[in-house]
C-alpha positions as CSV (number, residue, x, y, z in Angstrom):
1,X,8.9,16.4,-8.0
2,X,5.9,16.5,-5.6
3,X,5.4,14.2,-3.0
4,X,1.9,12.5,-2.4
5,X,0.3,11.4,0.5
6,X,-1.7,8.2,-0.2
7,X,-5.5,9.1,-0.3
8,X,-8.6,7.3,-0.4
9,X,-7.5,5.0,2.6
10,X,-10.5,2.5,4.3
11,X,-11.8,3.9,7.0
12,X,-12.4,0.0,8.3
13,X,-10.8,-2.9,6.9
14,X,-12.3,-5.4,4.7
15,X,-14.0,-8.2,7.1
16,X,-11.5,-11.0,6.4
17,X,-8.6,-8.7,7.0
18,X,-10.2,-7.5,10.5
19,X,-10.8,-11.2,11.3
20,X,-7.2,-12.0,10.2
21,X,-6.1,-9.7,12.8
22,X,-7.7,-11.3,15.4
23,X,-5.2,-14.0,15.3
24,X,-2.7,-12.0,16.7
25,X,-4.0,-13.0,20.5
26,X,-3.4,-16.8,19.8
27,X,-0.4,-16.1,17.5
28,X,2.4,-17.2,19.8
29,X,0.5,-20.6,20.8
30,X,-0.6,-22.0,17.2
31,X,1.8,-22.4,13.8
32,X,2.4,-24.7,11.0
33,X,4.5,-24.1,8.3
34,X,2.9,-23.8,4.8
35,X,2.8,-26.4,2.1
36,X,6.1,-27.1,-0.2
37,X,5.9,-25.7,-3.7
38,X,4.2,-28.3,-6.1
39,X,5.7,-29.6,-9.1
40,X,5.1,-27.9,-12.3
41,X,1.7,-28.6,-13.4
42,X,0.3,-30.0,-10.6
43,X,-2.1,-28.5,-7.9
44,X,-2.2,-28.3,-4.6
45,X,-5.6,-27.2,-3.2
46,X,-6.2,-25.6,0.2
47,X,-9.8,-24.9,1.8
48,X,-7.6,-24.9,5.6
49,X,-9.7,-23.5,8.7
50,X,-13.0,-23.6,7.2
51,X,-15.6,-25.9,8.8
52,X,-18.6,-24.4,6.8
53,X,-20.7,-27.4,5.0
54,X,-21.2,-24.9,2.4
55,X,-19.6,-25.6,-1.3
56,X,-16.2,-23.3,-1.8
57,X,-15.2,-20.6,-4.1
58,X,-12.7,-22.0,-6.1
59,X,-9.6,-19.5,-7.2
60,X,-6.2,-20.5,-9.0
61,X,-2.7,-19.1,-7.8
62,X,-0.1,-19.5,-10.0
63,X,3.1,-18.0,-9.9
64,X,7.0,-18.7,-10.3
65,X,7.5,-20.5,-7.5
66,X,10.8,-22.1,-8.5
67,X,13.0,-21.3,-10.8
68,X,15.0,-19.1,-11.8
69,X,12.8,-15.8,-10.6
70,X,11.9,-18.1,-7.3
71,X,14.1,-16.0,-5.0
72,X,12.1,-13.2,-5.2
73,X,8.5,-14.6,-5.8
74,X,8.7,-17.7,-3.6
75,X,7.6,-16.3,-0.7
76,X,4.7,-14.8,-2.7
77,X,2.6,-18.2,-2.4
78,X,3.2,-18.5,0.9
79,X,1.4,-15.3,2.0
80,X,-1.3,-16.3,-0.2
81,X,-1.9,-19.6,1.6
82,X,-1.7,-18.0,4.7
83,X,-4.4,-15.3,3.3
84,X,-6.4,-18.7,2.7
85,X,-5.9,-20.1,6.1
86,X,-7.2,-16.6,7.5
87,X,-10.0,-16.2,5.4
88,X,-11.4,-19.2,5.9
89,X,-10.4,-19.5,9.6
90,X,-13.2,-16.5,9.6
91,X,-15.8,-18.1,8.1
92,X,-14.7,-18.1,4.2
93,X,-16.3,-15.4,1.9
94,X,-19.4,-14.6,2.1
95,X,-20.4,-18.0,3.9
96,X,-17.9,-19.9,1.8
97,X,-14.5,-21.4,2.5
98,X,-11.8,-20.4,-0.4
99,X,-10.5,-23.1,-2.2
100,X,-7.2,-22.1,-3.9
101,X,-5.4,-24.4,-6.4
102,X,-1.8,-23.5,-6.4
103,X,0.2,-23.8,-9.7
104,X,4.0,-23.7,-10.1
105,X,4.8,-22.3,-13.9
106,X,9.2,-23.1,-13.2
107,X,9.6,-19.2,-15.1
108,X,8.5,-21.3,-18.1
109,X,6.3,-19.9,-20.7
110,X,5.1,-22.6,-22.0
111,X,4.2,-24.2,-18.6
112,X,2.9,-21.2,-17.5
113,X,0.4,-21.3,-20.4
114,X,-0.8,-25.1,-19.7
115,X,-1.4,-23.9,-16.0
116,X,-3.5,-21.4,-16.8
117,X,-5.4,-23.7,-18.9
118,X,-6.3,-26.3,-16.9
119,X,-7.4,-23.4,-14.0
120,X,-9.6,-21.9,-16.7
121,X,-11.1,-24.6,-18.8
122,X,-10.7,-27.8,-16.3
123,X,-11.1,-26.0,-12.5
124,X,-13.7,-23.0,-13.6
125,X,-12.1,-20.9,-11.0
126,X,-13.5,-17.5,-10.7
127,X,-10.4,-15.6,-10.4
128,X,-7.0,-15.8,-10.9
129,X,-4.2,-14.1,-8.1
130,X,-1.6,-13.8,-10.6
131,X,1.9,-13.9,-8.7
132,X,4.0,-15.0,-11.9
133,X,7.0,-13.5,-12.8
134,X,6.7,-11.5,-16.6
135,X,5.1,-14.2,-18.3
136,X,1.8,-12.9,-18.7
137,X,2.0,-12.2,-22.5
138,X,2.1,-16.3,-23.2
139,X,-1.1,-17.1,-21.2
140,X,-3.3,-14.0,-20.9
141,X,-5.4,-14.5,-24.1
142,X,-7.0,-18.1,-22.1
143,X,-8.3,-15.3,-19.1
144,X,-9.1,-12.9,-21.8
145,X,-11.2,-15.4,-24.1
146,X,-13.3,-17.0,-20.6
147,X,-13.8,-13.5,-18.9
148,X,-11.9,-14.6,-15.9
149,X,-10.5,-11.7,-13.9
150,X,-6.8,-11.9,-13.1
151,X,-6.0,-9.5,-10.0
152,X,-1.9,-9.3,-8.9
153,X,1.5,-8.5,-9.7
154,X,2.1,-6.0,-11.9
155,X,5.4,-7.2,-13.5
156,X,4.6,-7.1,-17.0
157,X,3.0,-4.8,-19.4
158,X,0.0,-6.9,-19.5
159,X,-1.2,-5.3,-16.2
160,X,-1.4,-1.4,-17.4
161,X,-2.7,-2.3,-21.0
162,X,-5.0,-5.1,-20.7
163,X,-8.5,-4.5,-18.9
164,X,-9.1,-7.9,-17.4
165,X,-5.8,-7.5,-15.2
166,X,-6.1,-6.2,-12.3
167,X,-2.6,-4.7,-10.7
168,X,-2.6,-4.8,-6.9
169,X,0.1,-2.4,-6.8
170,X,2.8,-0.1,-9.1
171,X,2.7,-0.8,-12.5
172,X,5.3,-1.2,-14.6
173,X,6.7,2.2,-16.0
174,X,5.8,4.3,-12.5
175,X,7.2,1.2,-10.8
176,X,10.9,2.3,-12.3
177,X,9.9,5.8,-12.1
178,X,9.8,5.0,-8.4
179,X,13.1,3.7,-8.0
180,X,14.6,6.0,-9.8
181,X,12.7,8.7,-7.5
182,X,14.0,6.8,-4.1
183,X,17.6,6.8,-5.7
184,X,17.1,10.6,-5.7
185,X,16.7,10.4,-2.5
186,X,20.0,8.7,-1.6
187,X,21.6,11.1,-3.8
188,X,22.2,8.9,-6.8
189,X,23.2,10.8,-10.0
190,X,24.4,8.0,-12.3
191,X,23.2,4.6,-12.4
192,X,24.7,1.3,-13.5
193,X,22.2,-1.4,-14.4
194,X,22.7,-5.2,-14.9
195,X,20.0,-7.2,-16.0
196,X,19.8,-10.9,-16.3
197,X,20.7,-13.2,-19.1
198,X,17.7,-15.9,-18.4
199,X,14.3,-13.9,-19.1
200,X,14.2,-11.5,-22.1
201,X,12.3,-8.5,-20.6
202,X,15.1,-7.9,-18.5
203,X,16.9,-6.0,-21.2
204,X,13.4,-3.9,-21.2
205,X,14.2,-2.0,-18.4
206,X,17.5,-0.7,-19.6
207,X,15.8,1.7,-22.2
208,X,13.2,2.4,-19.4
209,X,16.0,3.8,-17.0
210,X,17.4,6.1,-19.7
211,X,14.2,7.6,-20.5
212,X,12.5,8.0,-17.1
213,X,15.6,8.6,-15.5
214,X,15.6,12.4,-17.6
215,X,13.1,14.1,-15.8
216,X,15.0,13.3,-12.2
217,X,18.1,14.1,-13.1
218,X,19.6,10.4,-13.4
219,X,21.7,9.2,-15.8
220,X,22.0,5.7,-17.0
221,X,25.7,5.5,-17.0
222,X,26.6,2.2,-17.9
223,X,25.3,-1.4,-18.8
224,X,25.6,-4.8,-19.3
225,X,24.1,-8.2,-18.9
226,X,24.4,-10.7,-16.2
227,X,23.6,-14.7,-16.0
228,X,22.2,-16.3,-12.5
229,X,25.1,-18.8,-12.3
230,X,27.8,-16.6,-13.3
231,X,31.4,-17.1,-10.6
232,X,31.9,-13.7,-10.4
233,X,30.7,-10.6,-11.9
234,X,34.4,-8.6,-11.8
235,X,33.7,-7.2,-15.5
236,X,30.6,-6.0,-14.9
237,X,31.6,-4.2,-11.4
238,X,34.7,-2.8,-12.5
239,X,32.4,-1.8,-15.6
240,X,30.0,0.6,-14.0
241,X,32.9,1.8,-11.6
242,X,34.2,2.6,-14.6
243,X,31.4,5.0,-16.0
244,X,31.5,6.1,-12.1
245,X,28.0,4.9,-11.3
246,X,27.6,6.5,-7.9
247,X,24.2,3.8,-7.6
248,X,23.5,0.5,-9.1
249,X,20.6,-1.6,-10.2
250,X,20.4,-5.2,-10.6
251,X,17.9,-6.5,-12.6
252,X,17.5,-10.3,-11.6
253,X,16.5,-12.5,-8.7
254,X,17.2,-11.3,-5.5
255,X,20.0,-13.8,-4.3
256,X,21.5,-13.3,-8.0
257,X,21.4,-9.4,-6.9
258,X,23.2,-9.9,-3.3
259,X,25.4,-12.1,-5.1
260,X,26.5,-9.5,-7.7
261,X,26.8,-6.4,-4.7
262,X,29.1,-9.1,-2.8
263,X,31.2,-9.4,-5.7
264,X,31.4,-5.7,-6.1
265,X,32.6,-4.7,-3.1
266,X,35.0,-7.0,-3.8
267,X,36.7,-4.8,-6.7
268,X,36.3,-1.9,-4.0
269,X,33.1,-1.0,-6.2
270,X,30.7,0.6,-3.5
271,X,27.6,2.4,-5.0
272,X,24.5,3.0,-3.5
273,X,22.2,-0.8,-4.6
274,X,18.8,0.6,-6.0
275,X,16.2,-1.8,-6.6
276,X,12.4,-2.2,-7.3
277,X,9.8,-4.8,-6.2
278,X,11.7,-7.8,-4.9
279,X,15.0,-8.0,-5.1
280,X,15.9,-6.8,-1.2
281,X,14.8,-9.9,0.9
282,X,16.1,-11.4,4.6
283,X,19.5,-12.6,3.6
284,X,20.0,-8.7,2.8
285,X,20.3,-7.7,5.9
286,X,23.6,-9.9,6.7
287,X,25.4,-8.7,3.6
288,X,26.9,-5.4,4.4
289,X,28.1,-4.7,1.2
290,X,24.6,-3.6,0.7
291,X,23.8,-1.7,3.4
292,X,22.4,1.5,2.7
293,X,20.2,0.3,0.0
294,X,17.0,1.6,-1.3
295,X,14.1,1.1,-3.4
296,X,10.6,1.1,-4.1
297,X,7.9,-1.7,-3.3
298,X,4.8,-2.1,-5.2
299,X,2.8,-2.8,-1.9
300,X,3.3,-1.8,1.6
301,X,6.7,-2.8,2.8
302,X,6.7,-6.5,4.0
303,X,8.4,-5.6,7.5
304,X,6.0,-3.0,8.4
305,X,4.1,-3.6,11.8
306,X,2.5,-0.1,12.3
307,X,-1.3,-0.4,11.2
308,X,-4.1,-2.7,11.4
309,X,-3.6,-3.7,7.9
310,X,-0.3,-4.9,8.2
311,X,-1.0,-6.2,11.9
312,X,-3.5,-8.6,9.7
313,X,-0.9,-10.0,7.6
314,X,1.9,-9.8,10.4
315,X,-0.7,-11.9,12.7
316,X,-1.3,-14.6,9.9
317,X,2.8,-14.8,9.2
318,X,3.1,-16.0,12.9
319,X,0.3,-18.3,13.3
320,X,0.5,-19.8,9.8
321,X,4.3,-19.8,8.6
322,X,6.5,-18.2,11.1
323,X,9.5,-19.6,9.3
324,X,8.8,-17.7,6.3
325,X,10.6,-14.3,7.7
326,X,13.9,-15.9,7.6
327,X,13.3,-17.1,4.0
328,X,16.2,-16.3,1.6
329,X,13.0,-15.3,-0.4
330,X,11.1,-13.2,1.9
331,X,10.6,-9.8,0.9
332,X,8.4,-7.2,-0.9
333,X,6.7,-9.8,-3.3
334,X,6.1,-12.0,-0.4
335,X,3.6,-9.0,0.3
336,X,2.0,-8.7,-2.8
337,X,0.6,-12.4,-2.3
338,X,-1.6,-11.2,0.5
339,X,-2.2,-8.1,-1.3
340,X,-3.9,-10.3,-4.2
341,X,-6.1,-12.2,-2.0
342,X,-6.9,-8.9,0.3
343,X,-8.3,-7.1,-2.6
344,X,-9.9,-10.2,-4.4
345,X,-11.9,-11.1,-1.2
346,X,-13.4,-7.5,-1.1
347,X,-14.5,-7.6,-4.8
348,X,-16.0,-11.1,-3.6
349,X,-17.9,-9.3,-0.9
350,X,-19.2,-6.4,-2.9
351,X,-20.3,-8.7,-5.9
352,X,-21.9,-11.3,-3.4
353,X,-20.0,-14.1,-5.2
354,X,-20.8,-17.8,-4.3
355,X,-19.7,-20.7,-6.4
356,X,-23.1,-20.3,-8.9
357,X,-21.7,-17.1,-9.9
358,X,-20.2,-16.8,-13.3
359,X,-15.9,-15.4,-12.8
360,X,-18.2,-11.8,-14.7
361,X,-20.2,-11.3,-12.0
362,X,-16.5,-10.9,-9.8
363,X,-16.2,-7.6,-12.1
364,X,-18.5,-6.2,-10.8
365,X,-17.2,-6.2,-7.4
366,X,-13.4,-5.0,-8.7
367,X,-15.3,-2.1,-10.1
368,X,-16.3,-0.9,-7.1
369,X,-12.8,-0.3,-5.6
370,X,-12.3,3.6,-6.3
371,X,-9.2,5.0,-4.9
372,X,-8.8,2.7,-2.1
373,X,-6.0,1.6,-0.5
374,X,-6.9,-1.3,1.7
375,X,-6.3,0.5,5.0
376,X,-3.1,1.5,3.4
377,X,-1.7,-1.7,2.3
378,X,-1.4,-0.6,-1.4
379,X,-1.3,2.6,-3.4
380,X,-4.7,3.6,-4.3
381,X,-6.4,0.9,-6.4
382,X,-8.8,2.6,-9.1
383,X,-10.5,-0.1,-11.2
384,X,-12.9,0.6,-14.1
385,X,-14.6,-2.2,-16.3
386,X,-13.5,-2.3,-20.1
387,X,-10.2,-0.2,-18.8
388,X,-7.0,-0.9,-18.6
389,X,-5.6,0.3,-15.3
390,X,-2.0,2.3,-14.0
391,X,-1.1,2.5,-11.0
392,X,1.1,5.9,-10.3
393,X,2.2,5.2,-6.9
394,X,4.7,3.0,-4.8
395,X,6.4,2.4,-1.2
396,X,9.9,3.3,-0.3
397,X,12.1,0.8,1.8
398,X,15.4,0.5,2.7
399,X,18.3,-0.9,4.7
400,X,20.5,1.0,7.2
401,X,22.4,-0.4,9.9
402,X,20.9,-4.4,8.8
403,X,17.6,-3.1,9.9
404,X,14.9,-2.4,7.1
405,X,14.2,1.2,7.0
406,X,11.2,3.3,5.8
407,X,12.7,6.2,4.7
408,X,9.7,8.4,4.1
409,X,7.3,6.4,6.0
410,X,4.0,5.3,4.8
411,X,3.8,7.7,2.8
412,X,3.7,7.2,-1.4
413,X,5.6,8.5,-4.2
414,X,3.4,8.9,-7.8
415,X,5.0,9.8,-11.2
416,X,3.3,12.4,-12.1
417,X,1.1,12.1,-15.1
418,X,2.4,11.9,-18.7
C-alpha cells in the first residue's frame, strides 16, 4: 500500500496561529485553567483577551462534553477555548474578538438537537465547530435548512456525504482504513473488536473492519459488545483470545477502552490495542498493559512539539490550561478542537467575515482551502461548495516505553481511492 507524504502544506501559518505562537515567550509566567463544562443546554460564552470596542463574531461549539463519550471528547472544548483566548489575545478576526457559545449535548440526541437550535435560530452564529460525538444525523437538517456551515469532527457519516460539513480531518471510512493500516504496521493479522453497548453506531464499525480490513490482509477475527459500566470484561477477553486475535480494537470511550486492556491482561490476553481518533489519552501511558499500542489520529498527534503549528497550540496549552495535559481525557480529539477553530478562522480571513455577514458569505472562505494542511496540522483539507468532502488521509501515534511515539513521523497515510 503506498505511503504518502502530506502535500499542499502552508508555506506560513494562518495569522492567529502565528500570533498564537507568540505566547510561548510569556508561557511559563501566565495560566488559568479553562472554564468547567456547562450544563446541558446552557451556554457559556467566551470573547477572553480581546480589548477591541469592535462588535464580535459569534460561533457555537457544541460537543459531548459529558457523558458517556466525555472521556474522549472532553478535552476537545478545552482546546477550543484556548484557540478563543489566542485568537482574540491577537486582536480577534479580522478586527473582531470571537465570541464562542459553548453547548454541552450529555451524548444525547435529543439535547443535541435543541442545542443546535437555539445556536441557529436564537444566537445567529455564523459557524458551527462541531466537536460532538456521532450525533450529527439528529440535528444536521437545522444547519442544513439556515446555510450555516458546520466545520469539525468527522465522527459520523454526515461529514463525507453532506456538503455543508466540513471535516477538519479523516473521515469516517479512511479513518478505519487507517487503523487498520497502522495495525499493519505492528504486524497485526487478526483483530478482535469490542464496541460499546450505549451509542448504536458503534456496532457500525464491526462490518467496516471486515470489509476494509481485506485489502491489508486483516482479518476480523472475533466480536462482541461491551457496556461502559461493565465489572469486568473476562468473556469478551478470553473471547477474542479465543479466535487468537494477535490485535484488538475497542470501540468506546477511552477510559472504558484502558479499562477493558486492564482487564485483559488480566486473563493473560495480550494483543497488540489498535485504536482510531480518541481512545489513547494521558492515563494511557501509566497502564502497561497497553503499552505498545497504536493507531491513527484524524489531526496531528496532540503530543507533537516539532513545528510551528503545533508550537501554536502547545504555547496556548501552557498559558491557557496547563492542567489539561494530565487530563484523563487528553488526547487526539483534544487536538481536533483547535483544529476546528484553526481552519474556521482562515475561512474567516479569506471571506472578510464581520458580524454583518450572513454564516453564506463564510463559504466562500472554506472554498478557498485547496489541499492545505495548516502548516501540517491536518491532512490536506480540500473543500468545494455544493460537495460533500473525504478526507483520505490520517496520523499515526503510538505508545512504547509510556512515552507517545510517532511511528512514521509526520508523515500521512491515505486509503487509496475506491
Amino acid at each position: 500500500m503506498t505511503r504518502f507524504l502530506r502535500t499542499g502544506a502552508r508555506a506560513g501559518l494562518p495569522a492567529v496561529a502565528l500570533a498564537a505562537l507568540a505566547l510561548a515567550g510569556c508561557s511559563s509566567s501566565s495560566s488559568s485553567s479553562s472554564a468547567p463544562s456547562s450544563p446541558a443546554g446552557s451556554a457559556t460564552a467566551s470573547a477572553a483577551g480581546s480589548t477591541s470596542a469592535a462588535a464580535p463574531i459569534v460561533i457555537g461549539v457544541i460537543g459531548s462534553f459529558t457523558g458517556v463519550a466525555s472521556g474522549s471528547t472532553a478535552d476537545a472544548k478545552v482546546l477550543a477555548q484556548d484557540w478563543v483566548s489566542a485568537t482574540n489575545a491577537s486582536g480577534g478576526v479580522n478586527g473582531h474578538p470571537i465570541k464562542a457559545i459553548y453547548l454541552d449535548d450529555l451524548n444525547t440526541p435529543s439535547q443535541a438537537l435543541t442545542n443546535v437550535e437555539q445556536l441557529v435560530q436564537q444566537d445567529h452564529v455564523k459557524a458551527i465547530l462541531d466537536l460532538n460525538d456521532d450525533q450529527e444525523s439528529s440535528w444536521a437538517k437545522v444547519p442544513d435548512a439556515a446555510k450555516v456551515p458546520v466545520i469539525g469532527q468527522a465522527e459520523s457519516a454526515t461529514f463525507g456525504t453532506d456538503p455543508n460539513f466540513y471535516p477538519t480531518g479523516t473521515t469516517i471510512g479512511p479513518l478505519i482504513w487507517g487503523e487498520l493500516k497502522a495495525a499493519s504496521l505492528a504486524k497485526v493479522t487478526k483483530v478482535g473488536a469490542l464496541y460499546c453497548a450505549e451509542i448504536a453506531s458503534c456496532a457500525q464499525t464491526v462490518p467496516l473492519i471486515t470489509e476494509i480490513g481485506k485489502p491489508l490482509d486483516i482479518q476480523l477475527a472475533y466480536s462482541a459488545k461491551i457496556s461502559s459500566s461493565a465489572v469486568s470484561y473476562t468473556a469478551q477477553c478470553l473471547g477474542a483470545k479465543g479466535a487468537d486475535a494477535n490485535g484488538a480494537t475497542v470501540v468506546a470511550a477511552s477510559n472504558t477502552a484502558l479499562n477493558v486492556a486492564t482487564s485483559c491482561a488480566t486473563q493473560g490476553y495480550k494483543p497488540v490495542w489498535v485504536t482510531t481518533a480518541g481512545e489513547m489519552t494521558t492515563p494511557w501511558l501509566q497502564q502497561s498493559a497497553v503499552n505498545g499500542a497504536i493507531g491513527d489520529v484524524q489531526d496531528v498527534p496532540w503530543f507533537d512539539d516539532s513545528i510551528p503549528a503545533t508550537k501554536a497550540m502547545q504555547a496556548a496549552i501552557a498559558k491557557y490550561s496547563p492542567s489539561v495535559t494530565s487530563s484523563q481525557a487528553f488526547g487526539a480529539v483534544a487536538a481536533v478542537g483547535w483544529a476546528t477553530g484553526v481552519v474556521f478562522g482562515y475561512a474567516a480571513e479569506q471571506a472578510h467575515l464581520t458580524p454583518d455577514s450572513p454564516a453564506t458569505a463564510l463559504v466562500t472562505g472554506l472554498d478557498t482551502i485547496k489541499n492545505d494542511t495548516f502548516g501540517g496540522f491536518t491532512p490536506p483539507l480540500t473543500y468545494t461548495a455544493g460537495q460533500p468532502t473525504q478526507v483520505p488521509c490520517s496520523f499515526v501515534a503510538g505508545i512504547s516505553g509510556g512515552k507517545w511515539t510517532e511511528p512514521i513521523g509526520l508523515k500521512t497515510e491515505c486509503m487509496p481511492a475506491s
